[in-house]
C-alpha positions as CSV (number, residue, x, y, z in Angstrom):
1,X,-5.8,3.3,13.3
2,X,-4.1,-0.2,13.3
3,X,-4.3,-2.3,16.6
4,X,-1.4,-4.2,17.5
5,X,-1.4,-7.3,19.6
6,X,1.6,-9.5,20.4
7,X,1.1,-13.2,22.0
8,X,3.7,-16.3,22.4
9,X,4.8,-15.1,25.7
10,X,5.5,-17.5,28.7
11,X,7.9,-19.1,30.7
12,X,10.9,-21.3,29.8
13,X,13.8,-23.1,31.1
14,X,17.6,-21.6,29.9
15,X,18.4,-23.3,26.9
16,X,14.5,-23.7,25.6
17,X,12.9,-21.5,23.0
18,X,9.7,-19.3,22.3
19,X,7.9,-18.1,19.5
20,X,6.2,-14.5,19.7
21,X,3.6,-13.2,17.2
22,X,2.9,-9.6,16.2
23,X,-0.6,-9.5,14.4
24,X,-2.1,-6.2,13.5
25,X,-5.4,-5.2,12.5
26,X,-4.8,-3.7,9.1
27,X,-1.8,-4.4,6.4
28,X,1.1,-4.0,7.2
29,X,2.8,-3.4,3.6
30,X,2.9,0.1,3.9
31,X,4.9,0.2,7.3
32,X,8.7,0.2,6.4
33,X,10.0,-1.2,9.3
34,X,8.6,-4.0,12.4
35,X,10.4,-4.3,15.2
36,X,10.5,-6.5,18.2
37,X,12.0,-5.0,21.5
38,X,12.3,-5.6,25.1
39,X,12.0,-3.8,28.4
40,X,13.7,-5.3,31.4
41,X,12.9,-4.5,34.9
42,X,15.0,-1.0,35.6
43,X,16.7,-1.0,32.3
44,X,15.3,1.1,28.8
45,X,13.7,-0.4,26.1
46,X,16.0,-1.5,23.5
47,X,15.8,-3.2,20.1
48,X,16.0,-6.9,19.7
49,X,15.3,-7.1,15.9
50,X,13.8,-5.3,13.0
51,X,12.9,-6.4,9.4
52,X,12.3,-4.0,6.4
53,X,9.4,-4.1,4.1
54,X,11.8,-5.9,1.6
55,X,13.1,-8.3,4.1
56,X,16.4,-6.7,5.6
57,X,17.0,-7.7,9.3
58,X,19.1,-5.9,12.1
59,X,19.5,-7.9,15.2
60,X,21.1,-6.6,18.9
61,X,24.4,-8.3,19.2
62,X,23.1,-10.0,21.8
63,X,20.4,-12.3,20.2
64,X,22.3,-12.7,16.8
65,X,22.5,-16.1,15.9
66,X,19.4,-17.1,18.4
67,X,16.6,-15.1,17.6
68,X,14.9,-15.0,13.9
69,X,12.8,-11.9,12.9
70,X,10.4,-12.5,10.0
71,X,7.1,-11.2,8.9
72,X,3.8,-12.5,6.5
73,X,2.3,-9.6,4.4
74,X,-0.5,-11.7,3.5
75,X,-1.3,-12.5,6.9
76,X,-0.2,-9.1,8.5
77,X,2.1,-10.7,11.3
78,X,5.2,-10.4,12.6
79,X,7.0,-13.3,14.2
80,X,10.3,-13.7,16.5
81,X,11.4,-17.1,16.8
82,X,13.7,-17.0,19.9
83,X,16.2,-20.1,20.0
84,X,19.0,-20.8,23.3
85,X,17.1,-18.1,25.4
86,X,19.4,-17.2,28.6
87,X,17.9,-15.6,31.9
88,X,18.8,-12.3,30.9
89,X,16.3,-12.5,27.6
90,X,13.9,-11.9,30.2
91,X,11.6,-8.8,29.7
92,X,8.5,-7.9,28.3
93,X,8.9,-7.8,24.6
94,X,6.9,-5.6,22.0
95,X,6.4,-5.0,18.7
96,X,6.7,-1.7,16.9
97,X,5.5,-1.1,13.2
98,X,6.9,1.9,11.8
99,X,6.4,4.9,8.8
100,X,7.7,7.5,8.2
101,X,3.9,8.8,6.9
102,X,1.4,7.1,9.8
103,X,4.0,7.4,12.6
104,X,4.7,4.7,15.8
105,X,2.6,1.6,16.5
106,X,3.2,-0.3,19.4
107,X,1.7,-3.5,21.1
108,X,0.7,-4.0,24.7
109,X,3.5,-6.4,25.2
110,X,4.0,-9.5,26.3
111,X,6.2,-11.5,29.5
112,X,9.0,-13.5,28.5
113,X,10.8,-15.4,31.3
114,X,13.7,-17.5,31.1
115,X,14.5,-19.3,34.4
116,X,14.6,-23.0,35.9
């Protein structure tokens, strides 16, 4: 079973940025895909970013050219460096690890608030 905790959360002001982290318990090479996404109040979850086990990215249209997806097999982490955040990045954000052979992982998430 691989645990799956995601920290960096907090508030900022429009315009600032945030760093989340995606640490899990056992390696994460054999998981083809991590993800970040983000649950607003009322609204589904949706995808923010994802990044391959060879290093491919997908981000929403919405956070391209802000947010950075990038993970540390030697360290098992994922991070999501979020850059020009805008009140309606706010949500809780989680991380997903995926394969096709051990299935869905996801985090507990964590609060991301962008407001002044």
């Amino acid at each position: 079973q691989v645990q799956v905790v995601e920290s960096g959360g907090g508030l900022v002001q429009p315009g600032g940025s945030l760093s989340l982290s995606c640490a899990a318990s056992g390696s994460i090479v054999s998981f083809n895909t991590m993800g970040w996404y983000r649950q607003a109040p009322g609204k589904q979850r949706e995808l923010v970013a994802a990044i391959t086990r060879g290093g491919n990215t997908n981000y929403a249209d919405s956070v391209k050219g802000r947010f950075t997806i990038s993970r540390d097999n030697a360290k098992n982490i994922v991070y999501l460096q979020m850059n020009s955040l805008k009140p309606e990045d706010t949500a809780v954000y989680y991380c997903n690890l995926y394969s096709p052979y051990r299935g869905d992982y996801w985090g507990q998430g964590t609060q991301v608030t962008v407001s002044s």
